[in-house]
Backbone as CSV, one residue per row, in Angstrom:
resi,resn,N_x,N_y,N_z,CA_x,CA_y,CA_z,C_x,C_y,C_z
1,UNK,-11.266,-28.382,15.077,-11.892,-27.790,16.248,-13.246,-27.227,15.851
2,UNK,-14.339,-27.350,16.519,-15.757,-27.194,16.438,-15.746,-25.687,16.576
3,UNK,-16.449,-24.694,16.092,-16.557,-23.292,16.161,-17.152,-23.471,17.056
4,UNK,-18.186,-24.234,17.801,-19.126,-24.073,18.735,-18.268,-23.198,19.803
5,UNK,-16.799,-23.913,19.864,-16.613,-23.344,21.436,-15.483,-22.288,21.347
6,UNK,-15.898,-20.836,19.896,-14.780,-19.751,19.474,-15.656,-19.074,20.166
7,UNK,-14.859,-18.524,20.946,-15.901,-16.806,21.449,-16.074,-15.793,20.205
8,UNK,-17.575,-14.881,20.094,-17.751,-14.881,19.210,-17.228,-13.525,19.063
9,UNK,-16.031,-13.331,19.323,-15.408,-11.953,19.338,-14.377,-12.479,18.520
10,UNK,-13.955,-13.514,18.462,-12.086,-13.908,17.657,-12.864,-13.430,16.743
11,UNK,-13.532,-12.877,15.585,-12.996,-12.349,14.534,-12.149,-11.280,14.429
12,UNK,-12.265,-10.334,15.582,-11.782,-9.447,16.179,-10.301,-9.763,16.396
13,UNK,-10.182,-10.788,16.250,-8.243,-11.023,16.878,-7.596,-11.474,15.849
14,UNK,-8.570,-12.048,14.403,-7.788,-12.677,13.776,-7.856,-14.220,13.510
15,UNK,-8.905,-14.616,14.721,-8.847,-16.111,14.109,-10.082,-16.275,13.524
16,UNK,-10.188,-15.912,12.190,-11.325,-15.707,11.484,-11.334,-16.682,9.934
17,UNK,-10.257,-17.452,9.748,-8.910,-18.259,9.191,-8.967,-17.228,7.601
18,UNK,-8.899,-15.909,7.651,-8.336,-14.938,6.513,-7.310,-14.703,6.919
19,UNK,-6.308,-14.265,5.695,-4.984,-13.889,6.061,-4.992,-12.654,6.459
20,UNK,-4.141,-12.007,7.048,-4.223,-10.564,7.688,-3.192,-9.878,6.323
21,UNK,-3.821,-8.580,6.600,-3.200,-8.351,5.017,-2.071,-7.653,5.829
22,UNK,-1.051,-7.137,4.674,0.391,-6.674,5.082,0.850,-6.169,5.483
23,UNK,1.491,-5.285,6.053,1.718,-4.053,6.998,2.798,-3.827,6.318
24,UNK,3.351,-2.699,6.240,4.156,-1.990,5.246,5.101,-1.780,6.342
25,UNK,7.120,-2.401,6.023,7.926,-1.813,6.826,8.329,-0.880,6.972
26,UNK,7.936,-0.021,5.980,8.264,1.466,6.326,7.460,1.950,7.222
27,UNK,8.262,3.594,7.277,7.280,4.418,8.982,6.064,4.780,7.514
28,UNK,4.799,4.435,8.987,3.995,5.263,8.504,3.554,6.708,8.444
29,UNK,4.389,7.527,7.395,4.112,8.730,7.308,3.068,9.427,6.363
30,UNK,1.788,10.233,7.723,0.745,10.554,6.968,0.834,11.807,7.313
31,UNK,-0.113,12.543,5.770,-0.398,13.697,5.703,-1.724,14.447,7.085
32,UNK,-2.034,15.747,6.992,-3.361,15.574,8.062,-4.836,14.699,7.066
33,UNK,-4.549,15.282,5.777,-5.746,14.547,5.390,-5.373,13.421,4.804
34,UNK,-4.383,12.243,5.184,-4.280,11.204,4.797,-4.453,10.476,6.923
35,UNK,-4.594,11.110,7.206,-4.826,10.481,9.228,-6.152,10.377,9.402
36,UNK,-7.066,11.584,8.378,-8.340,12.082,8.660,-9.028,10.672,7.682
37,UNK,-8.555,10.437,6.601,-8.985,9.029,5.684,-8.834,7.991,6.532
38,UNK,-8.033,7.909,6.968,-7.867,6.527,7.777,-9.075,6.174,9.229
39,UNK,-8.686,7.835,9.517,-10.022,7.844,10.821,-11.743,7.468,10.248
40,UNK,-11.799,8.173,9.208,-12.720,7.571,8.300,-12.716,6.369,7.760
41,UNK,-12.105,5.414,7.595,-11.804,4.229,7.582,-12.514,3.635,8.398
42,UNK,-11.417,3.740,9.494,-11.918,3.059,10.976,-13.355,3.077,11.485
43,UNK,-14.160,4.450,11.380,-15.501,4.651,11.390,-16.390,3.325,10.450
44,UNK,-15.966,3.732,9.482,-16.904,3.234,8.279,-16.754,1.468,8.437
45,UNK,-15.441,1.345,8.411,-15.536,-0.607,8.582,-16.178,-0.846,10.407
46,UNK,-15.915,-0.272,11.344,-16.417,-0.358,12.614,-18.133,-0.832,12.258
47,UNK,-18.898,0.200,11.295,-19.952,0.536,11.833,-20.561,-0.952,10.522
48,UNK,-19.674,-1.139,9.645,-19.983,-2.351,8.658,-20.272,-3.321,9.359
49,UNK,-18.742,-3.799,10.225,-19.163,-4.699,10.868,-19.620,-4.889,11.844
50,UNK,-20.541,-4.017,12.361,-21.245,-4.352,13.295,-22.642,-4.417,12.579
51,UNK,-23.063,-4.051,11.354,-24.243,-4.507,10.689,-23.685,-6.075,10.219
52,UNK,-22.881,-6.054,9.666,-22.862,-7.897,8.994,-22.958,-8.731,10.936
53,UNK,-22.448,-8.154,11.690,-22.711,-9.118,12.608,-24.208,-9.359,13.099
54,UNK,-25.188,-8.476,13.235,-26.683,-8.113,13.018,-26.920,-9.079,11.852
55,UNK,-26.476,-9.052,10.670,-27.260,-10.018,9.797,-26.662,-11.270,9.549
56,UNK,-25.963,-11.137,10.981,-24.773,-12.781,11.184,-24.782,-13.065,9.643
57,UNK,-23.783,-12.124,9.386,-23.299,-12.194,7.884,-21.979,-12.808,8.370
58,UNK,-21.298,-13.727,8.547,-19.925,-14.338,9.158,-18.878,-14.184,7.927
59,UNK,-19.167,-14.218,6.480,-17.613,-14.172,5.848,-17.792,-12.654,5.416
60,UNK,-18.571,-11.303,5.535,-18.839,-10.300,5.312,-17.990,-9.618,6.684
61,UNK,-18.178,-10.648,7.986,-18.038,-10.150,8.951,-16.440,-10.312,9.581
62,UNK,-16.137,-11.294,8.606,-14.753,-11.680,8.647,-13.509,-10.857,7.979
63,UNK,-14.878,-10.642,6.952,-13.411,-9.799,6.486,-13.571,-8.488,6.675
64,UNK,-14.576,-7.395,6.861,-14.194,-6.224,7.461,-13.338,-6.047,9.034
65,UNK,-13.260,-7.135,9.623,-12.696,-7.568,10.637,-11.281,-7.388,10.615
66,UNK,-11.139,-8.508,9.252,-9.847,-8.172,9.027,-9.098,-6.934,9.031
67,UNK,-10.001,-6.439,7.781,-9.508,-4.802,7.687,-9.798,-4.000,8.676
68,UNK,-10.283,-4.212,9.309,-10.377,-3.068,10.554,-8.915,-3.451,11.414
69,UNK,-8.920,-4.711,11.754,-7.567,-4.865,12.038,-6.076,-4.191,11.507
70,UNK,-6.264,-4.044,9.897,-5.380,-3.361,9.398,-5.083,-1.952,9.520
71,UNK,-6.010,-1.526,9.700,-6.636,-0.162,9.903,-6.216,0.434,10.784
72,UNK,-6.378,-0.386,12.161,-6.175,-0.179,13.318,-4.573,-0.191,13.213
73,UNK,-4.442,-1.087,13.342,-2.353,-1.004,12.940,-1.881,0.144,12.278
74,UNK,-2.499,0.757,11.128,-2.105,1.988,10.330,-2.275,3.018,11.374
75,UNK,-3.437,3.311,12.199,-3.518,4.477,12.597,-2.322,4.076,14.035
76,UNK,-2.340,3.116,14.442,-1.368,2.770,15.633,-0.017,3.306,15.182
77,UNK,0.384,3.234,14.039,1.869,3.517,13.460,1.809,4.864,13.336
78,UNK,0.174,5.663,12.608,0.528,7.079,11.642,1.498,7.953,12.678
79,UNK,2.346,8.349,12.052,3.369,9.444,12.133,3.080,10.839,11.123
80,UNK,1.940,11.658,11.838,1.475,12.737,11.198,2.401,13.490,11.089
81,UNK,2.530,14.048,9.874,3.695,15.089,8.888,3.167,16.181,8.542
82,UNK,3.261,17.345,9.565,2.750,18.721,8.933,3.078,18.926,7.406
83,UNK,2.674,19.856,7.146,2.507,20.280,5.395,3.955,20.955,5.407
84,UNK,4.971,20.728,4.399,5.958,21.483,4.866,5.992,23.244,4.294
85,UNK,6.668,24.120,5.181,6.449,25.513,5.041,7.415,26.289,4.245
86,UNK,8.633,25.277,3.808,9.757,25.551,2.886,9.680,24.938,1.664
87,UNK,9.556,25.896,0.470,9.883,25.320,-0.832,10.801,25.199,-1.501
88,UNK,12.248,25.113,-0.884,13.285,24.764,-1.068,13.874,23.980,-2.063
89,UNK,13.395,22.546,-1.009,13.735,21.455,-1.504,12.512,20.820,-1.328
90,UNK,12.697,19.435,-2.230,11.621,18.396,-1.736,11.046,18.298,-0.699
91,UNK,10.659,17.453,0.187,10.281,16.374,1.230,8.592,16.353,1.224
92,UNK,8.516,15.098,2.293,7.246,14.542,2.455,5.965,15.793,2.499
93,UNK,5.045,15.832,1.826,4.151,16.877,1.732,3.990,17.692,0.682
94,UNK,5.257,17.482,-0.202,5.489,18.527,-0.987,4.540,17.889,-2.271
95,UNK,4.443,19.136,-2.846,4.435,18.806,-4.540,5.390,19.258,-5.616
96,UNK,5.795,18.237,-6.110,6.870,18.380,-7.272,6.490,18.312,-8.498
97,UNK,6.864,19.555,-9.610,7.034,19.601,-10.957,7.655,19.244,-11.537
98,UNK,7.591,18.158,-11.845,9.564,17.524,-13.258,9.168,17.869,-14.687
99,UNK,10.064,18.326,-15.561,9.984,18.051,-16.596,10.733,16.589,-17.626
100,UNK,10.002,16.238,-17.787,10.865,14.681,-18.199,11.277,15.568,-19.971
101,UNK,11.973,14.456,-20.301,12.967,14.649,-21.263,12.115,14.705,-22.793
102,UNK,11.229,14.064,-22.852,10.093,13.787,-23.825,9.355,15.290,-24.161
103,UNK,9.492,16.009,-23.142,8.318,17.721,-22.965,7.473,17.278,-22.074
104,UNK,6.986,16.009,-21.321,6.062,15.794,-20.760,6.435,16.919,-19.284
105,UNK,5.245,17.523,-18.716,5.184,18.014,-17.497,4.172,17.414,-16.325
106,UNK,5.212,16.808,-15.525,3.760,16.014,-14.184,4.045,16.673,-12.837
107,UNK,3.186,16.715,-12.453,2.936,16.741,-10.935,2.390,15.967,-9.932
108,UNK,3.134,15.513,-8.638,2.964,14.874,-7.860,3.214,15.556,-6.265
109,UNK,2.353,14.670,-5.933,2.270,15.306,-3.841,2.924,13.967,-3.548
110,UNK,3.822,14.574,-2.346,4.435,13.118,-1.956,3.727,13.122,-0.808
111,UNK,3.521,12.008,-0.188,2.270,11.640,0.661,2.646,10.422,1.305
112,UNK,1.642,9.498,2.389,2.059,8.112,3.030,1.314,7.334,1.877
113,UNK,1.859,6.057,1.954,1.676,5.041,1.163,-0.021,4.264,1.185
114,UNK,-0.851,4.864,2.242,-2.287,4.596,1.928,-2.811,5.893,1.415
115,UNK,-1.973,6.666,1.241,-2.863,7.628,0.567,-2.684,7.839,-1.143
116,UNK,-1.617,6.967,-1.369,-0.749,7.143,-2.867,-1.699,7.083,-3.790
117,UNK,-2.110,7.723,-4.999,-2.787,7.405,-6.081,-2.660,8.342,-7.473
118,UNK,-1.295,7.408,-7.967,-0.614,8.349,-8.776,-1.486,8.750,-10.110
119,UNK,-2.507,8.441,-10.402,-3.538,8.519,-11.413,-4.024,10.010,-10.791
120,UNK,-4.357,10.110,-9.260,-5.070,11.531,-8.738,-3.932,12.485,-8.462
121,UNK,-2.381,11.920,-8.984,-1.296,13.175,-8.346,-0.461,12.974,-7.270
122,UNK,-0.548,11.612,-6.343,-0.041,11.134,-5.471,0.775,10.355,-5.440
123,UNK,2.049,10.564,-4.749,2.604,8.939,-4.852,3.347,9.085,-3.333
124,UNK,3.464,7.817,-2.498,3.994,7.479,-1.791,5.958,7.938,-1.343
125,UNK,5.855,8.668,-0.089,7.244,8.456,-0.068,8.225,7.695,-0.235
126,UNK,7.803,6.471,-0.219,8.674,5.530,-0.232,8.813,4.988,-1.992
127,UNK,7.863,5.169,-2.749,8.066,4.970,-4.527,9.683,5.754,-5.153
128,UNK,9.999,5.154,-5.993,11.064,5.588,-6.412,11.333,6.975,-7.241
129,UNK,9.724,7.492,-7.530,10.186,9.089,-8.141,10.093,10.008,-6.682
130,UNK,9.102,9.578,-5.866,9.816,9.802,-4.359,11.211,10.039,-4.008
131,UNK,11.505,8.979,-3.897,12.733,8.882,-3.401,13.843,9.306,-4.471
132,UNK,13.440,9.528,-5.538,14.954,10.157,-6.680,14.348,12.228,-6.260
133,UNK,13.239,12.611,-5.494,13.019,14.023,-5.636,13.300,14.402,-3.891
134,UNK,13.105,13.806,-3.339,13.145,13.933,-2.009,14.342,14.560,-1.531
135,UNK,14.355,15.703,-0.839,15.611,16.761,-0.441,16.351,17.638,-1.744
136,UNK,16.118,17.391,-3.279,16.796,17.972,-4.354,15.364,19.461,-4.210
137,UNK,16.287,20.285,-4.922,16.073,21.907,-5.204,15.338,21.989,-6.932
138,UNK,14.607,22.844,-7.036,14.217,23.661,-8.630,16.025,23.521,-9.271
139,UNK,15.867,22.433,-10.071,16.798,22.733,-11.604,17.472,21.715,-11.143
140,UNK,17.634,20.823,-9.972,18.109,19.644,-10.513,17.709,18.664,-11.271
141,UNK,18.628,17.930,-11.272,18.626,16.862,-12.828,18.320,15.435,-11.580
142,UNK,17.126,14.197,-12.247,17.243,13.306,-11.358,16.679,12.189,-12.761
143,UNK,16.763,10.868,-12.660,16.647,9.875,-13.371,15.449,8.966,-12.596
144,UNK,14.734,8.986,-13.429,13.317,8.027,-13.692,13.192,7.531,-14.054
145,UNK,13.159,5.938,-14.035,12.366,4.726,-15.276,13.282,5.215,-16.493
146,UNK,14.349,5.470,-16.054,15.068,5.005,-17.417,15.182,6.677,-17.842
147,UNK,14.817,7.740,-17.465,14.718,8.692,-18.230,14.887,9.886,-17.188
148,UNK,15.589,10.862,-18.024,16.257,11.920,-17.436,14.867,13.192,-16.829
149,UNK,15.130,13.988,-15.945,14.427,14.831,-15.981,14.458,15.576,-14.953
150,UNK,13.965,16.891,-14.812,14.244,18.140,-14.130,13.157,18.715,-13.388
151,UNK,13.786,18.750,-12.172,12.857,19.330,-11.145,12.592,20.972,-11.754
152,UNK,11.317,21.449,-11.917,10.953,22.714,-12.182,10.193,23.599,-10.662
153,UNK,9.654,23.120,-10.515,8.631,23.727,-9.386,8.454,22.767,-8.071
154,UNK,8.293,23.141,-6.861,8.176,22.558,-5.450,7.603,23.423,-5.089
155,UNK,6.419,23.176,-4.293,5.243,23.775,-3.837,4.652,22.782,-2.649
């Protein structure tokens, strides 16, 4: 089929012939400043591609397209998660102290899965030291990658 006769908006829908990237089956649960990144997102690829379309940049224009598409789906799903106000136990928002078995001491914020970046302290609810800390209390015992270790602090 001749592009001549694509309206010149389908990049916008997808028929741009890039794959649409993945959408995650889990809920999307975001922090406020993981909703506020995404809104920033949306800004920033919006305003891209509307310069690559100005410099009828077409595979520049294709693929922020894409991702704006993705983008758009993320914020369509976000399920904003106040900060939680109990340090109890785990859950989404929190930050957890383990001590692993080695002496090592880490800390992590559990957070939505576009905001994860366990190098900056983050990891996704849905990751598995997530999900082994999620609802446990200061001084339980939980298993990691093979290795034992103890919740110290929730904050």
């Amino acid at each position: 089929m001749s592009r001549a006769f694509v309206k010149e908006d389908d990049a916008d829908q997808g028929d741009d012939g890039l794959p649409e990237r993945p959408v995650s089956p889990h809920p999307n649960l975001v922090t406020p400043e993981g909703l506020a990144a995404i809104e920033a997102e949306l800004a920033s690829l919006a305003a891209g591609l509307a310069a690559a379309r100005i410099a009828d940049d077409r595979m520049t224009a294709a693929t922020l397209a894409r991702d704006l598409r993705y983008w758009q789906k993320r914020r369509a799903s976000a399920e904003l998660v106040s900060a939680p106000t109990d340090g109890a136990t785990v859950q989404f928002g929190s930050t957890v102290t383990i001590l692993r078995e080695d002496g090592r001491r880490q800390s992590y914020r559990i957070v939505g899965e576009d905001e994860a970046d366990p190098n900056a302290g983050t990891v996704s609810h849905v990751s598995p030291l997530a999900q082994a800390v999620i609802g446990r209390s200061v001084g339980d015992e939980i298993a990691i990658a093979g290795q034992e270790a103890e919740i110290v602090a929730i904050s």
